[in-house]
Each structure stands twice: as C-alpha cells, then as structure tokens.
mmCIF file of the N, C-alpha and C atoms, coordinates in Angstrom:
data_MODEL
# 
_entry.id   MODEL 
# 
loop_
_atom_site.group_PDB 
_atom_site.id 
_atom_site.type_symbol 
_atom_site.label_atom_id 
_atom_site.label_alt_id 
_atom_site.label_comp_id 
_atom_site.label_asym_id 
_atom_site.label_entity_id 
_atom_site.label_seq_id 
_atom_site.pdbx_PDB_ins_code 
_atom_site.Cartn_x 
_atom_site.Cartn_y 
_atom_site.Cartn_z 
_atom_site.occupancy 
_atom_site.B_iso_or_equiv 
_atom_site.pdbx_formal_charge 
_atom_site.auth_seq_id 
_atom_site.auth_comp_id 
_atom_site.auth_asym_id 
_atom_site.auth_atom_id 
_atom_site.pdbx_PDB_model_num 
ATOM 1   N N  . UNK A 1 1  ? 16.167  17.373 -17.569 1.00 0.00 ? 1  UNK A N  1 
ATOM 2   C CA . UNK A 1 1  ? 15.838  17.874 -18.883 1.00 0.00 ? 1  UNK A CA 1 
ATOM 3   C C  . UNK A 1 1  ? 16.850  18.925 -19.322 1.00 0.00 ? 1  UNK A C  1 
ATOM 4   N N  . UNK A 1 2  ? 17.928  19.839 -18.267 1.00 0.00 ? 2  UNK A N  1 
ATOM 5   C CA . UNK A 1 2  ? 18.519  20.283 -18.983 1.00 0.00 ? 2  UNK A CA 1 
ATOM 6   C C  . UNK A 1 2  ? 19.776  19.817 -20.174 1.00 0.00 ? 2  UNK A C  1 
ATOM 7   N N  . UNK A 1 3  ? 19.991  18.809 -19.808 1.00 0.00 ? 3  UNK A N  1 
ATOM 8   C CA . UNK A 1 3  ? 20.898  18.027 -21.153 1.00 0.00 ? 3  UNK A CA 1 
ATOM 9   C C  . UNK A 1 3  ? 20.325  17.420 -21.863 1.00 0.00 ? 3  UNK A C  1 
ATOM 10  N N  . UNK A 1 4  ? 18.748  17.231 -22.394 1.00 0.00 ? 4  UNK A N  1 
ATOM 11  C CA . UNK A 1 4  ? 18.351  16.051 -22.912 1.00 0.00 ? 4  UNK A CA 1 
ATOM 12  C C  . UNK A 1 4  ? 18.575  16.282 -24.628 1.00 0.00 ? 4  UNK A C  1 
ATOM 13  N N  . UNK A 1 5  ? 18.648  16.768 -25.055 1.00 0.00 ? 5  UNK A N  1 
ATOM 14  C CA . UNK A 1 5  ? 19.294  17.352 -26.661 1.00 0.00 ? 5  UNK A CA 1 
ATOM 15  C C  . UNK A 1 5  ? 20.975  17.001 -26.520 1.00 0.00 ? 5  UNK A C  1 
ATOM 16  N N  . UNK A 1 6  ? 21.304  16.731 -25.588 1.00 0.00 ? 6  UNK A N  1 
ATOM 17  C CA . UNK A 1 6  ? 22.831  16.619 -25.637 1.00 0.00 ? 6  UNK A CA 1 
ATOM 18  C C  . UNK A 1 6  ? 23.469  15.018 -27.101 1.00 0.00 ? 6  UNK A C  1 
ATOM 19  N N  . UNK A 1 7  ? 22.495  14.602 -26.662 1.00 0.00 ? 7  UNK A N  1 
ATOM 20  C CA . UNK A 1 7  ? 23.120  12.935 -27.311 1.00 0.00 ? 7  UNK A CA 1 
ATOM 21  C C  . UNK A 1 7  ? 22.289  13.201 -29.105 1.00 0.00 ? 7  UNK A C  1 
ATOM 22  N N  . UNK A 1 8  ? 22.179  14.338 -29.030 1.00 0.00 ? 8  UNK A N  1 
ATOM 23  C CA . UNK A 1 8  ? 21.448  14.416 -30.426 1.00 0.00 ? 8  UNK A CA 1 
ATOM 24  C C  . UNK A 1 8  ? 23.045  14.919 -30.948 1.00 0.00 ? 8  UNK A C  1 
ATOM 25  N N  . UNK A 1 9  ? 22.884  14.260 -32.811 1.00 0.00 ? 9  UNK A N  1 
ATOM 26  C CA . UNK A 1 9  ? 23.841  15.115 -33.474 1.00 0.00 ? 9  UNK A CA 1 
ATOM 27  C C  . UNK A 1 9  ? 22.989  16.275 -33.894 1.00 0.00 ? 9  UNK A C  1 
ATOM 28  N N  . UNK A 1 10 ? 24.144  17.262 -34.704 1.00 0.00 ? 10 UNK A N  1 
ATOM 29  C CA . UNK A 1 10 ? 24.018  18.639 -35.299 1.00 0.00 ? 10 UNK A CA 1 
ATOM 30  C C  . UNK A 1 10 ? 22.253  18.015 -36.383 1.00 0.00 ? 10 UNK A C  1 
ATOM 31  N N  . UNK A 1 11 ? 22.595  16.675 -37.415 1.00 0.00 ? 11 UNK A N  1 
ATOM 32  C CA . UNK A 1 11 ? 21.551  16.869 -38.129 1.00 0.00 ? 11 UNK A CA 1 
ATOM 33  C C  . UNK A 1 11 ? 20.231  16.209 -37.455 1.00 0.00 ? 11 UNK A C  1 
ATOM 34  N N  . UNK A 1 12 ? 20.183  15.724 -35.794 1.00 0.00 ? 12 UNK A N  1 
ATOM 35  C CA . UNK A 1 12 ? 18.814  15.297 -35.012 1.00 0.00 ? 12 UNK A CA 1 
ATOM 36  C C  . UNK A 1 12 ? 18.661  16.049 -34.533 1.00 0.00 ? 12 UNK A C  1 
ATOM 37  N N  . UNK A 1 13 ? 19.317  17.571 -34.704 1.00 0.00 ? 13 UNK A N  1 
ATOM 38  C CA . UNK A 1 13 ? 18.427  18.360 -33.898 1.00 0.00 ? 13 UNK A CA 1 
ATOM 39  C C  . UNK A 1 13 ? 18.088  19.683 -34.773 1.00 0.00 ? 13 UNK A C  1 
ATOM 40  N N  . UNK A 1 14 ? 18.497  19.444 -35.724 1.00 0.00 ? 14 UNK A N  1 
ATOM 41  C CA . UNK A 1 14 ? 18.238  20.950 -37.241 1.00 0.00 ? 14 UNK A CA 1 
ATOM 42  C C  . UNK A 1 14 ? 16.456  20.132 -37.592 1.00 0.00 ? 14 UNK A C  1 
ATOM 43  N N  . UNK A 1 15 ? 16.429  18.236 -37.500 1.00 0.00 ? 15 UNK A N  1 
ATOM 44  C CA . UNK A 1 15 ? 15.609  17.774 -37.986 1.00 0.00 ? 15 UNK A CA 1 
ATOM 45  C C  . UNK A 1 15 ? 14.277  17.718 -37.137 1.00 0.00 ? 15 UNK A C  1 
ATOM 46  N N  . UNK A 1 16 ? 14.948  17.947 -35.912 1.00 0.00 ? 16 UNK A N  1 
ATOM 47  C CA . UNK A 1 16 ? 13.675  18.037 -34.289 1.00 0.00 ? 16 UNK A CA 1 
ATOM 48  C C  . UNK A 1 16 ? 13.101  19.629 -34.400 1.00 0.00 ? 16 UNK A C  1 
ATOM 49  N N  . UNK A 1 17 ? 14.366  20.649 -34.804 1.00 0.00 ? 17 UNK A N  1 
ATOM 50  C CA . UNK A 1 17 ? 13.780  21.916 -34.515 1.00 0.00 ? 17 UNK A CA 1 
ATOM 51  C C  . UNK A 1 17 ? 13.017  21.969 -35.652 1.00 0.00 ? 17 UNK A C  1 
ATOM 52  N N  . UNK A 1 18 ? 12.754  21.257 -36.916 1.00 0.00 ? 18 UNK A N  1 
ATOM 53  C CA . UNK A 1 18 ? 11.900  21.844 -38.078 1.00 0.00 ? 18 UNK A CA 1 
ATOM 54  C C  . UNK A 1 18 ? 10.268  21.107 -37.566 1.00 0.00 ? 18 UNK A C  1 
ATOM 55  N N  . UNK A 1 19 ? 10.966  20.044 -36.992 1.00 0.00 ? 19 UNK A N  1 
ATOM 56  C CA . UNK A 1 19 ? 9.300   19.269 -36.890 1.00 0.00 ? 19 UNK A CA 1 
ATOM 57  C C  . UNK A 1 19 ? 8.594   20.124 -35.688 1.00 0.00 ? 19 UNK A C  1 
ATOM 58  N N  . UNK A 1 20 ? 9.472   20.763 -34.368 1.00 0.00 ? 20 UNK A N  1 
ATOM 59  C CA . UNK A 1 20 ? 8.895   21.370 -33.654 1.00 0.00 ? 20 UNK A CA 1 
ATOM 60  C C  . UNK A 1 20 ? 8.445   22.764 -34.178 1.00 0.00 ? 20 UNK A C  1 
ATOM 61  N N  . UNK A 1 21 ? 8.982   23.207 -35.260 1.00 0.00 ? 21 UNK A N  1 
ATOM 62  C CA . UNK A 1 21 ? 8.005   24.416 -35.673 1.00 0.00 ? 21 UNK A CA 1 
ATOM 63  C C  . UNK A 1 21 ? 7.287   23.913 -36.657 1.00 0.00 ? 21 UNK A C  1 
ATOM 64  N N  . UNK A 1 22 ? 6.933   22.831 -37.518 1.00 0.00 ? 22 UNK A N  1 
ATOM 65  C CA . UNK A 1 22 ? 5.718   22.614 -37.864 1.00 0.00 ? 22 UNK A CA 1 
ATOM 66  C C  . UNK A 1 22 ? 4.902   22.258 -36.666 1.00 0.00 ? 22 UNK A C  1 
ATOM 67  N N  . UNK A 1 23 ? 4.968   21.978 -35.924 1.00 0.00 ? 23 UNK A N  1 
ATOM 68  C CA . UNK A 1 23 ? 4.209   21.615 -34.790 1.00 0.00 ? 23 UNK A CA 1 
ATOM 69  C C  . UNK A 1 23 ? 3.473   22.473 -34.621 1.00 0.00 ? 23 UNK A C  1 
ATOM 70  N N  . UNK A 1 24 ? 4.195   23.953 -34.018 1.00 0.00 ? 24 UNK A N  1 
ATOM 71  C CA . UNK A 1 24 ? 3.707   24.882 -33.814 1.00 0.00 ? 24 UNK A CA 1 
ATOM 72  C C  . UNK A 1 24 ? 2.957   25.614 -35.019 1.00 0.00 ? 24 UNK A C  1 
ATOM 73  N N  . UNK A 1 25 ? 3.221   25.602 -36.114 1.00 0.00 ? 25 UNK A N  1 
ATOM 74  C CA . UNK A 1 25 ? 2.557   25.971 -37.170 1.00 0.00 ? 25 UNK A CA 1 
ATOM 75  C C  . UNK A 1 25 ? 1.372   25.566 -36.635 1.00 0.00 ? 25 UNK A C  1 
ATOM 76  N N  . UNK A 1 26 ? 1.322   24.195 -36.891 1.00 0.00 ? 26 UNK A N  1 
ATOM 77  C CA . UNK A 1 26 ? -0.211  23.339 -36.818 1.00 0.00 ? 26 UNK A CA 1 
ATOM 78  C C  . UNK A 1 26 ? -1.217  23.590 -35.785 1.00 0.00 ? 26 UNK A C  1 
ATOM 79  N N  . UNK A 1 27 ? -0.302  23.908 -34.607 1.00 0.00 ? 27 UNK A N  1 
ATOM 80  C CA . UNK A 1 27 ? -1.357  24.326 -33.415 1.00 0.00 ? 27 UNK A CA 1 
ATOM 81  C C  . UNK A 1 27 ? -1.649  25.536 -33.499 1.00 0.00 ? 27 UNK A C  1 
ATOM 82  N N  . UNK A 1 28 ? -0.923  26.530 -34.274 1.00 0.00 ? 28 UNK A N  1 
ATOM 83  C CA . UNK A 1 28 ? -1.748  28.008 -34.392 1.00 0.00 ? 28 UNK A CA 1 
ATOM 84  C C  . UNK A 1 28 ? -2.622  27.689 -35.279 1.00 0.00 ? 28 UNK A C  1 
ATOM 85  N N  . UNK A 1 29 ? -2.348  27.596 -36.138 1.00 0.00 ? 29 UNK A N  1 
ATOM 86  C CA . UNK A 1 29 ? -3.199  27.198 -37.444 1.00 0.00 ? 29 UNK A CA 1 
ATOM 87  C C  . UNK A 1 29 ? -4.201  26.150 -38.077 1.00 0.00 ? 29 UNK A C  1 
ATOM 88  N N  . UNK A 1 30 ? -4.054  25.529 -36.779 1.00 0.00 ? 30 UNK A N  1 
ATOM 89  C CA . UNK A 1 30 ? -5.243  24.106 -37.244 1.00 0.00 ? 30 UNK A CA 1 
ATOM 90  C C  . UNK A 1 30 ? -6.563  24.270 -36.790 1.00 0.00 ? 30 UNK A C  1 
ATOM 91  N N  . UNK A 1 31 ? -6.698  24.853 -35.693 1.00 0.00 ? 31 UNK A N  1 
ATOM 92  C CA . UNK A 1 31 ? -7.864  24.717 -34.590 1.00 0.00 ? 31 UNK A CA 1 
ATOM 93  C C  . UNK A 1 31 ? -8.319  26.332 -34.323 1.00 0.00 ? 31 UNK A C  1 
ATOM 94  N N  . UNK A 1 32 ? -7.585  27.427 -35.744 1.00 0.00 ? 32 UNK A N  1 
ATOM 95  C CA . UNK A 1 32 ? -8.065  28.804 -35.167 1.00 0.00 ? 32 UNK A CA 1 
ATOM 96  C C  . UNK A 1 32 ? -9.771  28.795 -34.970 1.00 0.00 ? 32 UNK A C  1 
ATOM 97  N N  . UNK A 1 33 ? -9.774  29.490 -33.905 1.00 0.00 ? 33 UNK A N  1 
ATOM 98  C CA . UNK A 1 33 ? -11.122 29.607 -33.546 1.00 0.00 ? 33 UNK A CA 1 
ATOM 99  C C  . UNK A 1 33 ? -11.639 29.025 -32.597 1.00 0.00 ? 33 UNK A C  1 
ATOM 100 N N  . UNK A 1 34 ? -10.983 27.717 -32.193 1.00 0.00 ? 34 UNK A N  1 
ATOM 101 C CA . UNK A 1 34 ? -11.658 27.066 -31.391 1.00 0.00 ? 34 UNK A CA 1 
ATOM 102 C C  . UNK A 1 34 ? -11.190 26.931 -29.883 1.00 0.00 ? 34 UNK A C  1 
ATOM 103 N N  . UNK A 1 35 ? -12.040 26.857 -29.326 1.00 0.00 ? 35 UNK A N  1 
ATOM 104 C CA . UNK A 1 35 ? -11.629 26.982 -27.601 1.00 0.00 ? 35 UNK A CA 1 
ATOM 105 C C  . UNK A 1 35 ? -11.478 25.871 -27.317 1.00 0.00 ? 35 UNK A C  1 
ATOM 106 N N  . UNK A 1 36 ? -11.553 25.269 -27.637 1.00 0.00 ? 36 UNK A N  1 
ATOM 107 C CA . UNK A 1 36 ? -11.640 23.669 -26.824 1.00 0.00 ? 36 UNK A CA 1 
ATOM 108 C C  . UNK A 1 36 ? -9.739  23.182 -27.184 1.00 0.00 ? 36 UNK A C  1 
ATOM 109 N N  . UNK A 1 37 ? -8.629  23.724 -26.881 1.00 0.00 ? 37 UNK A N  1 
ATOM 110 C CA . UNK A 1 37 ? -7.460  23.362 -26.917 1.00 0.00 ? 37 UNK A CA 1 
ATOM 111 C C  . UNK A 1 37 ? -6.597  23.359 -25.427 1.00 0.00 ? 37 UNK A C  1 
ATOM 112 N N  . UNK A 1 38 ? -5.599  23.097 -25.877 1.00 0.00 ? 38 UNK A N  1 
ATOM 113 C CA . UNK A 1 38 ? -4.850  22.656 -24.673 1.00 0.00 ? 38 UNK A CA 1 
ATOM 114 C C  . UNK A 1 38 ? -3.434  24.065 -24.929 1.00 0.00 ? 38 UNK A C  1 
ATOM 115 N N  . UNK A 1 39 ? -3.850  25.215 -24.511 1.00 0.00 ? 39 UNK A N  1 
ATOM 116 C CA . UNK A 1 39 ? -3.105  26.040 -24.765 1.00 0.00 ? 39 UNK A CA 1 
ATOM 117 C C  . UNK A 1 39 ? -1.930  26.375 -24.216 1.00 0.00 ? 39 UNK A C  1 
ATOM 118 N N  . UNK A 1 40 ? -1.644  25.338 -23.102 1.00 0.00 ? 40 UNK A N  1 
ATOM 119 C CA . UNK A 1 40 ? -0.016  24.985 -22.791 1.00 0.00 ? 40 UNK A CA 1 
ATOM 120 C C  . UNK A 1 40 ? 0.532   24.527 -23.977 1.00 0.00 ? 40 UNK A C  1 
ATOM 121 N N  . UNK A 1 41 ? 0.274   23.530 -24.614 1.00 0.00 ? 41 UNK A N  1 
ATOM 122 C CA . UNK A 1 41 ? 1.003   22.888 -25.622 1.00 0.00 ? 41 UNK A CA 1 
ATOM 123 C C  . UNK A 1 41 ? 1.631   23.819 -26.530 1.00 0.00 ? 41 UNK A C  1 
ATOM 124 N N  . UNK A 1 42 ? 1.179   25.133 -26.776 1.00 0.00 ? 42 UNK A N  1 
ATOM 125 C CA . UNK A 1 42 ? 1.915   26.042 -27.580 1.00 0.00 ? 42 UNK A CA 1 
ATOM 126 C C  . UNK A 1 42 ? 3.440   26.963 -27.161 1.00 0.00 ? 42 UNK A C  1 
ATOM 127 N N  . UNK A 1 43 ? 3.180   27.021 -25.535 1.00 0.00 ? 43 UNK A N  1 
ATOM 128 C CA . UNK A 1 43 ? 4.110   27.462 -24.783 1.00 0.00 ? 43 UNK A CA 1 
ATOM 129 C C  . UNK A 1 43 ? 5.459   26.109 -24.229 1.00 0.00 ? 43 UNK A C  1 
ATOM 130 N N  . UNK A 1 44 ? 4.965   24.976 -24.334 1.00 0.00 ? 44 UNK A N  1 
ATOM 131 C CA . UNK A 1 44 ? 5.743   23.648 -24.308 1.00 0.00 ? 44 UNK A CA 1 
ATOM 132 C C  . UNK A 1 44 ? 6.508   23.696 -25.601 1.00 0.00 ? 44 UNK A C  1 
ATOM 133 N N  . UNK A 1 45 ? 6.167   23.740 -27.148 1.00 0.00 ? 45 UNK A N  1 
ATOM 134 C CA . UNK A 1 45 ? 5.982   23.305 -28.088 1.00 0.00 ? 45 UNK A CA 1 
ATOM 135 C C  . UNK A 1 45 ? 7.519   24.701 -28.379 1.00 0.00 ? 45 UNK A C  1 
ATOM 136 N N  . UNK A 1 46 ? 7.145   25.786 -27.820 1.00 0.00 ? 46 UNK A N  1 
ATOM 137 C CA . UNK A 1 46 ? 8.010   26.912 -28.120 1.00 0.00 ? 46 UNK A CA 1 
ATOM 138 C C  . UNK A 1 46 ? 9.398   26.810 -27.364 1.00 0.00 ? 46 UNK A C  1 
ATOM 139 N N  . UNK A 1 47 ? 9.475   26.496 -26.214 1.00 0.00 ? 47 UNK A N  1 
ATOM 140 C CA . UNK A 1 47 ? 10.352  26.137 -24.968 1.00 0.00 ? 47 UNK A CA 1 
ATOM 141 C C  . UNK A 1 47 ? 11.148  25.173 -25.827 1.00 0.00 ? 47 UNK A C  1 
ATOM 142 N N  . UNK A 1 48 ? 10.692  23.907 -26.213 1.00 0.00 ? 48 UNK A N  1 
ATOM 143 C CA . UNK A 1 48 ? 11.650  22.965 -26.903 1.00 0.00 ? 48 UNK A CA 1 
ATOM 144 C C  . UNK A 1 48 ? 12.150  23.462 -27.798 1.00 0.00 ? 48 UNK A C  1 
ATOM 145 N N  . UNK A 1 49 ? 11.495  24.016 -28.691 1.00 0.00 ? 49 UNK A N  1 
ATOM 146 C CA . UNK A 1 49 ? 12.219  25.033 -30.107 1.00 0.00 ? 49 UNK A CA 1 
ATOM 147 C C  . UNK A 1 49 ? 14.033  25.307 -29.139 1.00 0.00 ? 49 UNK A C  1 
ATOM 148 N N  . UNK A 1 50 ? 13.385  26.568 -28.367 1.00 0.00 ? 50 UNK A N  1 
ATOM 149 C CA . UNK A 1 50 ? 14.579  27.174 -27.536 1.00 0.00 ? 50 UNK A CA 1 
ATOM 150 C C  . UNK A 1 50 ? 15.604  26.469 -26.806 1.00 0.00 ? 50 UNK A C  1 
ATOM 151 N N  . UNK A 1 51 ? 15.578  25.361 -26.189 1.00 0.00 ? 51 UNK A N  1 
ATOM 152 C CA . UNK A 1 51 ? 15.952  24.465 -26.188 1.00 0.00 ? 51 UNK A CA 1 
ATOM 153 C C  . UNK A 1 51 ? 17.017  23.934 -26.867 1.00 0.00 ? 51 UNK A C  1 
ATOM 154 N N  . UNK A 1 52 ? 16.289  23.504 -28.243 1.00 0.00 ? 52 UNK A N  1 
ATOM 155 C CA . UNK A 1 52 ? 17.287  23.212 -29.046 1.00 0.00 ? 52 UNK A CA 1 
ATOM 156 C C  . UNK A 1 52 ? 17.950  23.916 -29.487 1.00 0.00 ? 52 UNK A C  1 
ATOM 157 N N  . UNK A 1 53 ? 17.578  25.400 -29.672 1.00 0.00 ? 53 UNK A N  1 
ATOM 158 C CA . UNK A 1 53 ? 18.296  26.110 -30.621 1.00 0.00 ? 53 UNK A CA 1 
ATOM 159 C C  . UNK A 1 53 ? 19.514  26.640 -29.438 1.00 0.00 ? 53 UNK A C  1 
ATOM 160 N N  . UNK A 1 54 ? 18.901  26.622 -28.261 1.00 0.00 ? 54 UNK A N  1 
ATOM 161 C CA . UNK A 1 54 ? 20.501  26.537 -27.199 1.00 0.00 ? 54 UNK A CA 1 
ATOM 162 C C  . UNK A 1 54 ? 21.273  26.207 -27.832 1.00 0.00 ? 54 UNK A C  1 
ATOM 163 N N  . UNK A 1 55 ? 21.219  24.420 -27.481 1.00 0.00 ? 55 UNK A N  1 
ATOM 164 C CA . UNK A 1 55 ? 21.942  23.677 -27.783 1.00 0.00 ? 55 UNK A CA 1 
ATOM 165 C C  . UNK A 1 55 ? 22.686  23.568 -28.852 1.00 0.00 ? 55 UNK A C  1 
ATOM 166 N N  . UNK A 1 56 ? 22.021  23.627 -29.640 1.00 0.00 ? 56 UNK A N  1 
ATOM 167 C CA . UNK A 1 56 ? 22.763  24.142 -31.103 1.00 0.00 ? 56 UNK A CA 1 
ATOM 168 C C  . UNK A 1 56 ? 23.391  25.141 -31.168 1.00 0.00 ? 56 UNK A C  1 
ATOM 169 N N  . UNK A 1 57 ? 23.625  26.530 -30.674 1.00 0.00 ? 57 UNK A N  1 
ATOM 170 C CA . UNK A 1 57 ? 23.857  27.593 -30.363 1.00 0.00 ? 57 UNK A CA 1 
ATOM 171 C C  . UNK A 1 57 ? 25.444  27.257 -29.001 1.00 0.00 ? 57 UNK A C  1 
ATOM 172 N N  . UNK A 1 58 ? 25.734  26.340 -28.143 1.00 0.00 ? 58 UNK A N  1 
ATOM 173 C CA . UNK A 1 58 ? 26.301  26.111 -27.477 1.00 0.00 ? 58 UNK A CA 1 
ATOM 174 C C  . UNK A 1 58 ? 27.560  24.845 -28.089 1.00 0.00 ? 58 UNK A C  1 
ATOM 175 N N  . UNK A 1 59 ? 26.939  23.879 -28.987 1.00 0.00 ? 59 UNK A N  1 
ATOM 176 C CA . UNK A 1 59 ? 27.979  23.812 -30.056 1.00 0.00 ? 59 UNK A CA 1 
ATOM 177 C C  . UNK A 1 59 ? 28.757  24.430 -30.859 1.00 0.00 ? 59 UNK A C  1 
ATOM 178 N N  . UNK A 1 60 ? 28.073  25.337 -31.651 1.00 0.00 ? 60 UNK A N  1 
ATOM 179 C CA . UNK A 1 60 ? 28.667  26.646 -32.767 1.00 0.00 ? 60 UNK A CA 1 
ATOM 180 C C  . UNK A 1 60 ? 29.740  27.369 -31.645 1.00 0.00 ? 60 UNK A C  1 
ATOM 181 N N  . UNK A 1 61 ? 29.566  27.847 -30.591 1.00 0.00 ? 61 UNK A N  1 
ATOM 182 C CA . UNK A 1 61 ? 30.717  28.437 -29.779 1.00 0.00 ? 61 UNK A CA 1 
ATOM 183 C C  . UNK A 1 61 ? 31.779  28.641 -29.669 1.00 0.00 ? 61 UNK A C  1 
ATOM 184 N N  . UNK A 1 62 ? 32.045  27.161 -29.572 1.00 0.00 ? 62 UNK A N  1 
ATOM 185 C CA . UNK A 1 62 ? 33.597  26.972 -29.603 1.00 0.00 ? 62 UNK A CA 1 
ATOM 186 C C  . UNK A 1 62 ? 34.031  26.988 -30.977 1.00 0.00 ? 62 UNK A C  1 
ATOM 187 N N  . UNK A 1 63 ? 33.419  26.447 -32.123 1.00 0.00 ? 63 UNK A N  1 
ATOM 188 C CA . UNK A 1 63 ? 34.048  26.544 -32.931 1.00 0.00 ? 63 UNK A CA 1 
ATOM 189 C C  . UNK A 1 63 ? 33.984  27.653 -33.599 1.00 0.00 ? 63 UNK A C  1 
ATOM 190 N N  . UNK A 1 64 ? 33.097  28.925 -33.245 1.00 0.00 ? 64 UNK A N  1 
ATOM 191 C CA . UNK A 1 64 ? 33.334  30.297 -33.350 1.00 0.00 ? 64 UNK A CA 1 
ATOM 192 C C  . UNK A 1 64 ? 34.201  30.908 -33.278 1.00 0.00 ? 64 UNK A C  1 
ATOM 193 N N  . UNK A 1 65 ? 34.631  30.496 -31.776 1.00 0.00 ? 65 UNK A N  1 
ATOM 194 C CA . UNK A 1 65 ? 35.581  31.570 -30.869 1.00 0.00 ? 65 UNK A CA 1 
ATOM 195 C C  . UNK A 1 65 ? 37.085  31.220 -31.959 1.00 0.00 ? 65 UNK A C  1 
ATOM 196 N N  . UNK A 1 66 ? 37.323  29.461 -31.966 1.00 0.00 ? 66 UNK A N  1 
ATOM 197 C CA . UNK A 1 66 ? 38.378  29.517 -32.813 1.00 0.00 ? 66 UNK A CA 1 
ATOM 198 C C  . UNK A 1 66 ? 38.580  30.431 -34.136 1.00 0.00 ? 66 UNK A C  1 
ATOM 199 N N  . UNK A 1 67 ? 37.604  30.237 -34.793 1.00 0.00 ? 67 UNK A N  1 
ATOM 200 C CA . UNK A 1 67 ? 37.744  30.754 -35.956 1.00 0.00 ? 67 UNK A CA 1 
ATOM 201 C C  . UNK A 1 67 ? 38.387  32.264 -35.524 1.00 0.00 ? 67 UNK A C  1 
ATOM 202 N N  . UNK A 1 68 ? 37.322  32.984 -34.946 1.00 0.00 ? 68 UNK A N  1 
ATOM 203 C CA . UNK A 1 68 ? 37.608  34.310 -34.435 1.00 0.00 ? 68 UNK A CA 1 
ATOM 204 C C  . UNK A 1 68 ? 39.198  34.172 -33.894 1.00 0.00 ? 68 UNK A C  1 
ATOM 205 N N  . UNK A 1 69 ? 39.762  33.824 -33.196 1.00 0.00 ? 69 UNK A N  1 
ATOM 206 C CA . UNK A 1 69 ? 41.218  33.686 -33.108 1.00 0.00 ? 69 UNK A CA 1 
ATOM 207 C C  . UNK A 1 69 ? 42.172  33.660 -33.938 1.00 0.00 ? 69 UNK A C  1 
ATOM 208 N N  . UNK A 1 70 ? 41.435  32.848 -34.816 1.00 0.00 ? 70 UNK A N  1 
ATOM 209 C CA . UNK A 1 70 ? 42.496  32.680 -36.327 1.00 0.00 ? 70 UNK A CA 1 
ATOM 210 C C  . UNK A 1 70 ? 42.204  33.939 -36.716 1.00 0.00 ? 70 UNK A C  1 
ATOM 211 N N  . UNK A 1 71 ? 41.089  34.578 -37.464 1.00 0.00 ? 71 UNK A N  1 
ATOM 212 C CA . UNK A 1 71 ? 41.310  35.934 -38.196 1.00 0.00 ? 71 UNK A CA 1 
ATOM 213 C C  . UNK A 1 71 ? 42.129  37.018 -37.259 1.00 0.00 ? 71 UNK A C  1 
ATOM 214 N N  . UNK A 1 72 ? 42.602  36.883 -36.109 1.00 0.00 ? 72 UNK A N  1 
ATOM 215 C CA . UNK A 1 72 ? 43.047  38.481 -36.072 1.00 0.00 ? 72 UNK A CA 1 
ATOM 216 C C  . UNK A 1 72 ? 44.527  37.836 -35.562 1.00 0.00 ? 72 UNK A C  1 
ATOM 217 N N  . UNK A 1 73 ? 45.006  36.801 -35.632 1.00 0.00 ? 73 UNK A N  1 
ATOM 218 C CA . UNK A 1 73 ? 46.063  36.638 -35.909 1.00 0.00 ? 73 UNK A CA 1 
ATOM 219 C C  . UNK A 1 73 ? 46.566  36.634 -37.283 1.00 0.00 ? 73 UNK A C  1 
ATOM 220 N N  . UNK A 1 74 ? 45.855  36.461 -37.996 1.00 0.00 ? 74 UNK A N  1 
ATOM 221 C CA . UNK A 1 74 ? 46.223  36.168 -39.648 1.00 0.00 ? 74 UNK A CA 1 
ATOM 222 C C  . UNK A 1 74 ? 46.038  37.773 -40.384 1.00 0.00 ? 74 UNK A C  1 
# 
C-alpha cells in the first residue's frame, strides 16, 4: 500500500482526495448521535486523505526545487 496512488494522474487523485473528504464529511455528519458506527472508518477515511496528499505533495517537489533554482540564478 505504500505506492498504491502511484499509477494515479495529478487529476485521479485531486478527484479521489475530494470524494475522500466528502466521505468524511458524511461520516461526521450523517449518523451524529448515533452509536451504532464503525468508528475506524473515520480514522481509515483520514489516512487515505494523507496519503494522497503525500503523494501529491511528492510530485510538486521536484518541480519546486527546479523552479527554486531558476529564481536565484535569474
């Protein structure tokens, strides 16, 4: 599982991280009040968020660092 976001592009995983925070929306917000849930699923549901936003975060990098190279030569 640590590469499994790898084979996603930039827009399958901007489109995974929005559905995983409606997700999470829905599980705070659907069932307030009630005990009868599966309250891992919120701590699963958050992990993938992070996850992706690694991943996404580990793309942007490199093409950071370049940029950053160019401005203080220029």
């Amino acid at each position: 599982m640590a590469n499994a976001f790898a084979k996603y592009s930039v827009q399958d995983l901007h489109k995974e991280i929005a559905e995983k925070r409606e997700a999470l929306r829905a599980f705070r917000f659907g069932s307030a009040g009630s005990r009868s849930r599966n309250v891992r699923e919120g701590r699963t549901i958050r992990k993938d968020i992070a996850r992706l936003m690694t991943e996404m975060n580990a793309r942007n990098l490199p093409a950071q660092a370049g940029v950053a190279k160019t401005k203080k030569t220029a």
